[in-house]
N, CA, C and O atoms as CSV, one atom per row, in Angstrom:
chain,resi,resn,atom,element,x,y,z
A,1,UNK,N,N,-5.154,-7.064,-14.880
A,1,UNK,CA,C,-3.720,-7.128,-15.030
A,1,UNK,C,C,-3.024,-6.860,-13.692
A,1,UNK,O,O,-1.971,-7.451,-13.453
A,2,UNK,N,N,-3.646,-5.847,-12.638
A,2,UNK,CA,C,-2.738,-5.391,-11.601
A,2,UNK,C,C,-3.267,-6.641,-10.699
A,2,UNK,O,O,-2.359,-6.850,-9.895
A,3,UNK,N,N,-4.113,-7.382,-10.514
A,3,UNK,CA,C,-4.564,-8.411,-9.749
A,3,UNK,C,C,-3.478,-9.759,-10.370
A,3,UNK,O,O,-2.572,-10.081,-9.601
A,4,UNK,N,N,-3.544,-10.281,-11.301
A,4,UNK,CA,C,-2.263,-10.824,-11.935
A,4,UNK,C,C,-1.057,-10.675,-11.754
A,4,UNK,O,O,-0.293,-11.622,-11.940
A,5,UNK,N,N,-0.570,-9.349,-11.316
A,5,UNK,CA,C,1.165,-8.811,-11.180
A,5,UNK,C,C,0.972,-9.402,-9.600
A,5,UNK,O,O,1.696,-10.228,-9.046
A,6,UNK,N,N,-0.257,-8.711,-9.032
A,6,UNK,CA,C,0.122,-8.690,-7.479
A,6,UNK,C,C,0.475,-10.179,-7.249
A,6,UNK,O,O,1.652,-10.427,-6.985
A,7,UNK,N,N,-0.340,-11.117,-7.314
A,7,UNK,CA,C,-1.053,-12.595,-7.459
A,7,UNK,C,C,0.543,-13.106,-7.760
A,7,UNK,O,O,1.103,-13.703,-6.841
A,8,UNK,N,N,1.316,-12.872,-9.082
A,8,UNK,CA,C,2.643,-13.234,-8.919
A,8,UNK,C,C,3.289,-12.871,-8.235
A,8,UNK,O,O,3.966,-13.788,-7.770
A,9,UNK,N,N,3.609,-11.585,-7.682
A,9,UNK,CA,C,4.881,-11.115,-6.710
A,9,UNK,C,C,4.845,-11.287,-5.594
A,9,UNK,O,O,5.801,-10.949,-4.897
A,10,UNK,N,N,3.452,-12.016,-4.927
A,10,UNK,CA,C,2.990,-12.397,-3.560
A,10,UNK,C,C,2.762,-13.675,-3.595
A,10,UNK,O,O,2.371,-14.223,-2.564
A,11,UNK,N,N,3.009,-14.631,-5.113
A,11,UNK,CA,C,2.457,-15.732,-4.586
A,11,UNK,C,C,3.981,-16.553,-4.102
A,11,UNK,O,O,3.919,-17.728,-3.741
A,12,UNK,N,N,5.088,-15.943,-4.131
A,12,UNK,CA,C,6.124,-17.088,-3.545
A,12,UNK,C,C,6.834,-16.585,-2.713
A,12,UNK,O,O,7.991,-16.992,-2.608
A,13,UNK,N,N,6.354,-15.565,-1.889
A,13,UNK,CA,C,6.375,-15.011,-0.600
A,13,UNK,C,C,5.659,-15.681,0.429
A,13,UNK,O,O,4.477,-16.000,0.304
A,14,UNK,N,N,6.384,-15.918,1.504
A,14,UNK,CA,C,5.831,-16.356,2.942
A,14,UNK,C,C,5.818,-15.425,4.037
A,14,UNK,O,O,6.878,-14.881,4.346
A,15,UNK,N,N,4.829,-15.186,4.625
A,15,UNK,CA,C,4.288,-14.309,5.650
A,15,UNK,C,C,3.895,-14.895,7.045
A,15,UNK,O,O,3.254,-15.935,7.196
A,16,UNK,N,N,4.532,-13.799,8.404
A,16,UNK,CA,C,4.458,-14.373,9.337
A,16,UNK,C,C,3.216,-15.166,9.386
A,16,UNK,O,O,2.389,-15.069,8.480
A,17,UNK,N,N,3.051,-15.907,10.346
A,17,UNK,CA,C,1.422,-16.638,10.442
A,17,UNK,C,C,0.720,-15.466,10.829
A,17,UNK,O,O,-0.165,-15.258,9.999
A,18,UNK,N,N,0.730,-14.510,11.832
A,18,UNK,CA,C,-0.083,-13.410,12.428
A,18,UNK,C,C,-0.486,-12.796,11.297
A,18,UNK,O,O,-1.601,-12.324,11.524
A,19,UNK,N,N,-0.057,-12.505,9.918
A,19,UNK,CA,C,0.007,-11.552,9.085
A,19,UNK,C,C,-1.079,-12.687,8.168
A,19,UNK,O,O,-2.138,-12.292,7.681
A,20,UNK,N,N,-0.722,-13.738,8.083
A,20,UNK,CA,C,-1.548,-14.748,7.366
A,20,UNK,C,C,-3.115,-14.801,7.920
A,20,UNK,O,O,-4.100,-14.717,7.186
A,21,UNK,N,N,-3.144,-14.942,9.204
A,21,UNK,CA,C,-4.168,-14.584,9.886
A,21,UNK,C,C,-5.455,-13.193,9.237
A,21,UNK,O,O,-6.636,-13.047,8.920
A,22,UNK,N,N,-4.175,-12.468,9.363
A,22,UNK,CA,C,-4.920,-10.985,8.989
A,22,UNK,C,C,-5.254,-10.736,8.117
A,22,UNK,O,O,-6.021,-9.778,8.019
A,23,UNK,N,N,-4.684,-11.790,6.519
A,23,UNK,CA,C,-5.038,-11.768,5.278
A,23,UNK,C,C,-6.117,-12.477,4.780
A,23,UNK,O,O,-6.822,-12.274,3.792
A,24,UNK,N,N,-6.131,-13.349,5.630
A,24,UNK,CA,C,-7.086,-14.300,5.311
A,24,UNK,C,C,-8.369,-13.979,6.018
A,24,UNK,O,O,-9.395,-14.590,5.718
A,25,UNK,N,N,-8.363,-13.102,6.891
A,25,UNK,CA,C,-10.030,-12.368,8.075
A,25,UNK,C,C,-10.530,-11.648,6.537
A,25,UNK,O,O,-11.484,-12.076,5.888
A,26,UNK,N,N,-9.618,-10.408,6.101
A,26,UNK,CA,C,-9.748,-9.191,5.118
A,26,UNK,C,C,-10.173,-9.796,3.554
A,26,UNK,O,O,-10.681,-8.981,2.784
A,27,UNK,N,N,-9.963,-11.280,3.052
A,27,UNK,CA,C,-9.650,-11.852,1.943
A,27,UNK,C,C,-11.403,-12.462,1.763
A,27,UNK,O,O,-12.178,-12.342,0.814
A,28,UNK,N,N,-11.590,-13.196,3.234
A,28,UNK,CA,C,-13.078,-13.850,3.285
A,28,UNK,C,C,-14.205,-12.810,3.479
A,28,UNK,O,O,-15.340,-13.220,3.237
A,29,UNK,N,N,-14.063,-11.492,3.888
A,29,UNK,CA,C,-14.538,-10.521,3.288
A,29,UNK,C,C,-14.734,-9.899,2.321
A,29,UNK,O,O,-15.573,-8.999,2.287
A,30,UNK,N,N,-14.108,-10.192,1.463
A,30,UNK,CA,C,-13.494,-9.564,-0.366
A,30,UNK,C,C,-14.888,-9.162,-0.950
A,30,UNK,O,O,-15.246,-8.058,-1.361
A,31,UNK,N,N,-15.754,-10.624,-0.863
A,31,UNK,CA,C,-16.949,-10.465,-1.406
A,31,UNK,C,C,-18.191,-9.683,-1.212
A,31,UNK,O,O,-18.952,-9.065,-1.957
A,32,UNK,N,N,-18.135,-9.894,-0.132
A,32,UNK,CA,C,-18.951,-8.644,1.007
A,32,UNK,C,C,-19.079,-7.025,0.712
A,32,UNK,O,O,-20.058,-6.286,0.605
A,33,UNK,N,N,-17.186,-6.727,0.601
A,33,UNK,CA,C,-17.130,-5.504,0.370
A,33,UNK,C,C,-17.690,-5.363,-1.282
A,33,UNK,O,O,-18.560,-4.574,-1.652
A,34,UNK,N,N,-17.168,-6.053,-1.895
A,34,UNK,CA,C,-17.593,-6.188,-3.565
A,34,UNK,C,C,-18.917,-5.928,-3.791
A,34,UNK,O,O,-19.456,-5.354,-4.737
A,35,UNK,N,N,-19.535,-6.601,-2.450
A,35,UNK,CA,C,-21.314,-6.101,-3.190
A,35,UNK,C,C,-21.804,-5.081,-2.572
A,35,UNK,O,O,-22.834,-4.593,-3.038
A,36,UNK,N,N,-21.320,-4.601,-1.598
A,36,UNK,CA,C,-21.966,-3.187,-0.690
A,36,UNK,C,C,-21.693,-1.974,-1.342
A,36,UNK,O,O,-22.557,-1.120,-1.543
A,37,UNK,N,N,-20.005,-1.829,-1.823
A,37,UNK,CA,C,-19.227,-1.138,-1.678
A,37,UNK,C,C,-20.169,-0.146,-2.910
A,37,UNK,O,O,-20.481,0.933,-2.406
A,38,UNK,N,N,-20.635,-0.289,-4.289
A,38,UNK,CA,C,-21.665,0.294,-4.771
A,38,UNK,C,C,-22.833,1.441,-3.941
A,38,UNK,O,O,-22.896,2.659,-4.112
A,39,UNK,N,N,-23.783,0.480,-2.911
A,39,UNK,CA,C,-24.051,1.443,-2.343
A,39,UNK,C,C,-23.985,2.836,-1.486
A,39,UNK,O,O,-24.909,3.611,-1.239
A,40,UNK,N,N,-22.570,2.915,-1.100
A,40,UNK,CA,C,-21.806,3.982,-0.422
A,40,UNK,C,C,-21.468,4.822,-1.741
A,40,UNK,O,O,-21.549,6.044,-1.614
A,41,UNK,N,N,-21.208,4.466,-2.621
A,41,UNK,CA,C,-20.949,5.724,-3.649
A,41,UNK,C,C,-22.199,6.135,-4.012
A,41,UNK,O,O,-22.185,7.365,-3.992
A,42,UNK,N,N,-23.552,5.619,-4.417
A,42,UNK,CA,C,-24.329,6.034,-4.646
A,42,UNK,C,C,-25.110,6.878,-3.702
A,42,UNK,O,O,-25.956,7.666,-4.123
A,43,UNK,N,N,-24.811,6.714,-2.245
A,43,UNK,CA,C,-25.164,7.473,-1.150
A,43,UNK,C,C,-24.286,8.972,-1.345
A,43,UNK,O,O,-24.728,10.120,-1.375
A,44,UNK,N,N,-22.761,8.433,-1.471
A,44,UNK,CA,C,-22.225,9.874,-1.563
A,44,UNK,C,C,-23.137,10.795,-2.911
A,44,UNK,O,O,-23.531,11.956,-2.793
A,45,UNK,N,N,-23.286,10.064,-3.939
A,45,UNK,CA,C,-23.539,10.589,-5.163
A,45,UNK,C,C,-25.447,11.536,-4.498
A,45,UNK,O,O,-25.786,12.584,-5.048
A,46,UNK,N,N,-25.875,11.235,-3.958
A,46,UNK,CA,C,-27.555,11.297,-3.298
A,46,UNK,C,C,-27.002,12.608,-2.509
A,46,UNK,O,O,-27.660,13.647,-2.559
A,47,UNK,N,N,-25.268,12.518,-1.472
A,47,UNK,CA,C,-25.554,13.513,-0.411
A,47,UNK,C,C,-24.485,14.416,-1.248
A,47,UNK,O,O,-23.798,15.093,-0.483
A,48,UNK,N,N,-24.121,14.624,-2.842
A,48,UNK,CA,C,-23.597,15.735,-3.056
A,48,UNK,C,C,-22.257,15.461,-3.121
A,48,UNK,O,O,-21.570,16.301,-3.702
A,49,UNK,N,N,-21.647,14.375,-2.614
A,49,UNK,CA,C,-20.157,14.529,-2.283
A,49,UNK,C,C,-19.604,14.155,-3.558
A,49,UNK,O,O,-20.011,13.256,-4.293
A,50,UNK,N,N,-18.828,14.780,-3.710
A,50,UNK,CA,C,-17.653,14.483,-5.302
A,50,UNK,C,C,-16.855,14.444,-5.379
A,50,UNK,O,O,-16.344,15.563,-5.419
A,51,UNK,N,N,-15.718,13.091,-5.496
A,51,UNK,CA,C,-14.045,13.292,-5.871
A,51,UNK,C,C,-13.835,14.485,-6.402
A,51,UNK,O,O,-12.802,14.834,-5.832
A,52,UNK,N,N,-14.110,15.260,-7.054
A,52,UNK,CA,C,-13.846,15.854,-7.629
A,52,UNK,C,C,-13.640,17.407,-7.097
A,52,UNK,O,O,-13.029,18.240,-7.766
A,53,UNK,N,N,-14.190,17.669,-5.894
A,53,UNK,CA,C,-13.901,18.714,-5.312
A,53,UNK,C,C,-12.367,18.570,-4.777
A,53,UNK,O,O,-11.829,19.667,-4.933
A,54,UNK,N,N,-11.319,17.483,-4.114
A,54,UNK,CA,C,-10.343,17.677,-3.995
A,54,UNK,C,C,-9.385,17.561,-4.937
A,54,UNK,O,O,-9.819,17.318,-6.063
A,55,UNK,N,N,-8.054,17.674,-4.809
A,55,UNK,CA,C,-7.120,17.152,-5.602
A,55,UNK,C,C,-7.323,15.606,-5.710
A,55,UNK,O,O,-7.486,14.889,-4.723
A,56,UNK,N,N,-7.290,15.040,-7.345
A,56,UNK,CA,C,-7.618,13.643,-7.002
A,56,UNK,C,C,-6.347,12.770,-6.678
A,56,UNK,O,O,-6.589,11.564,-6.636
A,57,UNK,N,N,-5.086,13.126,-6.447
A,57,UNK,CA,C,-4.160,12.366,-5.956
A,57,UNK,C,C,-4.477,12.048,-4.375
A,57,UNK,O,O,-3.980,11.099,-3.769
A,58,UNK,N,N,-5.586,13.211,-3.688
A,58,UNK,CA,C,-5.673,12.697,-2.262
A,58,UNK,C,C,-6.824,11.963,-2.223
A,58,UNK,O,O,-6.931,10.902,-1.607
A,59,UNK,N,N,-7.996,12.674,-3.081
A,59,UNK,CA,C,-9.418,12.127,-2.711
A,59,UNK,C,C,-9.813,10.452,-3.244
A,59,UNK,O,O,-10.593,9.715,-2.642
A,60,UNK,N,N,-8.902,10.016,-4.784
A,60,UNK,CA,C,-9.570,8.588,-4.498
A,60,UNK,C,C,-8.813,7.950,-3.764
A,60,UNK,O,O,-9.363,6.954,-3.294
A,61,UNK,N,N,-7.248,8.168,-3.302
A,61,UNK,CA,C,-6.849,6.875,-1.956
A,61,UNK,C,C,-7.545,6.870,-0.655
A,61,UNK,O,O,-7.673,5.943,0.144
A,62,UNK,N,N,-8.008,8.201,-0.594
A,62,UNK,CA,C,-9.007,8.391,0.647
A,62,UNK,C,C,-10.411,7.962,0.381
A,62,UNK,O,O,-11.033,7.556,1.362
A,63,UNK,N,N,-10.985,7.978,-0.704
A,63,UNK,CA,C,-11.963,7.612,-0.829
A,63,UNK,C,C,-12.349,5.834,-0.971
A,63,UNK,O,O,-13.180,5.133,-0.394
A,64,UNK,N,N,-11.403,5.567,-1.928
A,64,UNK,CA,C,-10.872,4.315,-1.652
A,64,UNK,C,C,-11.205,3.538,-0.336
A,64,UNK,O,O,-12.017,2.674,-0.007
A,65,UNK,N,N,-9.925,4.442,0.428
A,65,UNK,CA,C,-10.038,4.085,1.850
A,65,UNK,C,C,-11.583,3.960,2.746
A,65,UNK,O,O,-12.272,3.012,3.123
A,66,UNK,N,N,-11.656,5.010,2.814
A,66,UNK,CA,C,-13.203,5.123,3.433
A,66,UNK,C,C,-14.222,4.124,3.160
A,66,UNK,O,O,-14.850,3.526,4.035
A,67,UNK,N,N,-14.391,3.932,1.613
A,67,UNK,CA,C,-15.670,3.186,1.027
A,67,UNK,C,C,-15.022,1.400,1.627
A,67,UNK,O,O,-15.849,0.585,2.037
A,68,UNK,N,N,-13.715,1.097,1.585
A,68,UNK,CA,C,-14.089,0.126,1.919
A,68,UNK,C,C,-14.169,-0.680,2.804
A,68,UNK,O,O,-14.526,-1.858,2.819
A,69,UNK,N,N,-13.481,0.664,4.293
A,69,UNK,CA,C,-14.099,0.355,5.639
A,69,UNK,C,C,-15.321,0.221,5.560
A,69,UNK,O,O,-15.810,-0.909,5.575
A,70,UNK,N,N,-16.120,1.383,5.455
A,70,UNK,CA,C,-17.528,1.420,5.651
A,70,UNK,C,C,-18.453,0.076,4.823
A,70,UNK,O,O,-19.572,-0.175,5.272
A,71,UNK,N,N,-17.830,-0.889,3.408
A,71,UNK,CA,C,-18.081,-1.471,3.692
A,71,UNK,C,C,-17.665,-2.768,4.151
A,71,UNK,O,O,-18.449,-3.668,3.852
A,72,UNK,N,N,-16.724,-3.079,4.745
A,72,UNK,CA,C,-16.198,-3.609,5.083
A,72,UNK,C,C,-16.780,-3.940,6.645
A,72,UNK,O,O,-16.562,-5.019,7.197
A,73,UNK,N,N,-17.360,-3.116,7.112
A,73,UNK,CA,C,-17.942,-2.942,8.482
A,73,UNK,C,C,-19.749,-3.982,8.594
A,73,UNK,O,O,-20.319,-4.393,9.605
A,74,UNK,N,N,-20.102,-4.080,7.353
A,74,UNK,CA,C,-21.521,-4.392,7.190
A,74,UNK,C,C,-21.145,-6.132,7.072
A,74,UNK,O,O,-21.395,-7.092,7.802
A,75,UNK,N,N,-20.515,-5.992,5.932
A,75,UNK,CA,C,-19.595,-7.168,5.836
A,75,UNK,C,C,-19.385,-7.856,6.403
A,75,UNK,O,O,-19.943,-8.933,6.190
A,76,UNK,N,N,-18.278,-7.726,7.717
A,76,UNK,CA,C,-18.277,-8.397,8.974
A,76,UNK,C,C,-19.036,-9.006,9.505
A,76,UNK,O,O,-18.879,-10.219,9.644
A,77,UNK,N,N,-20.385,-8.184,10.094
A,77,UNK,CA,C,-21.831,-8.117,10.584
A,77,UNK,C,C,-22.293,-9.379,10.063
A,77,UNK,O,O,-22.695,-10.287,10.791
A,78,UNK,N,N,-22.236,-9.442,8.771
A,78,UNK,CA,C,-23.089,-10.592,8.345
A,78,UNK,C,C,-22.608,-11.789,7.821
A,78,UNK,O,O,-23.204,-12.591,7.102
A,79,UNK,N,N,-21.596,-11.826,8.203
A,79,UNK,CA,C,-20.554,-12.926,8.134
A,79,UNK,C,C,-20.603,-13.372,9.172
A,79,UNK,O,O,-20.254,-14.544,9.030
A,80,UNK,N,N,-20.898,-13.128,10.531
A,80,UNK,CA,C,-21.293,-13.679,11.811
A,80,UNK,C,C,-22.254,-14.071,12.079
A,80,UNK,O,O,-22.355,-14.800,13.065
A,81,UNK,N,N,-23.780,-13.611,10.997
A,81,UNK,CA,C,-24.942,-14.406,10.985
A,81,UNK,C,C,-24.985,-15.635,10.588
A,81,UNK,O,O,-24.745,-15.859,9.401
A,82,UNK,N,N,-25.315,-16.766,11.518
A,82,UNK,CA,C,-24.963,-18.004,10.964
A,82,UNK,C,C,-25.404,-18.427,9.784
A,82,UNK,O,O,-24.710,-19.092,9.016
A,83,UNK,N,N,-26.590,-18.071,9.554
A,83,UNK,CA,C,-27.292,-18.637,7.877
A,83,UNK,C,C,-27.095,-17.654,6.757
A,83,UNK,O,O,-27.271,-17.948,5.575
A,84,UNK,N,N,-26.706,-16.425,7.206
A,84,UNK,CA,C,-26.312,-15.899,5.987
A,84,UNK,C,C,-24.969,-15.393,5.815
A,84,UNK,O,O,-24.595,-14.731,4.847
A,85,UNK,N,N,-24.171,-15.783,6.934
A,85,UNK,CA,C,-22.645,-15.651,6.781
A,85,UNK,C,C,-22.061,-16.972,5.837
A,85,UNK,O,O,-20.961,-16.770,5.322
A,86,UNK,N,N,-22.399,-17.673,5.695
A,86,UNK,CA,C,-21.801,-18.706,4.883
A,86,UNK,C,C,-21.877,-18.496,3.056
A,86,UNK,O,O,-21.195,-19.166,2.282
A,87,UNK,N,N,-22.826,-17.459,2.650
A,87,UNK,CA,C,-22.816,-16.960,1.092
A,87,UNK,C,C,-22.389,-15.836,1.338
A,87,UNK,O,O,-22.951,-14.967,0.671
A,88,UNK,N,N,-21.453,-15.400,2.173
A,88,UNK,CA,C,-20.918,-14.024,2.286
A,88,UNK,C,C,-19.238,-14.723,2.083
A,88,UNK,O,O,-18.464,-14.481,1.156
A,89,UNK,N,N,-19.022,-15.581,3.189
A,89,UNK,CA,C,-17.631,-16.002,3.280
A,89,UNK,C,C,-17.575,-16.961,2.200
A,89,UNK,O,O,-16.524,-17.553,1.955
């Protein structure tokens, strides 16, 4: 449903090209992060770490955050391998 609201309130909006640029690098990644992003929680879950030790109004936007640099970073990586960046993007 929140992918649907967004999808309407952004789809008849126009964005500088630079910004289009930047959506579209982060967008052909989507998938990448989608399949990694599992293993970083299960790593936190292995080294102990738990939303649940902070307040969760800070820890899942931060956690959020974190998991999907980190994978977001692998992502990249193999999106630049020529034979296996093309079932990534």
């Amino acid at each position: 449903a929140v992918f649907c609201m967004v999808k309407q309130i952004f789809s008849k909006k126009r964005f500088a090209e630079k910004t289009q640029v930047i959506i579209n690098k982060w967008t052909k990644l989507s998938l990448g992060v989608y399949l990694i992003h599992p293993m970083y929680i299960v790593i936190m879950s292995k080294l102990n770490i738990s939303l649940l030790q902070w307040p969760v109004i800070l820890s899942i936007p931060i956690a959020t955050i974190i998991i999907y640099i980190l994978s977001a970073i692998p992502s990249y990586i193999l999106s630049r391998i020529p034979k296996i960046g093309k079932f990534i993007v």
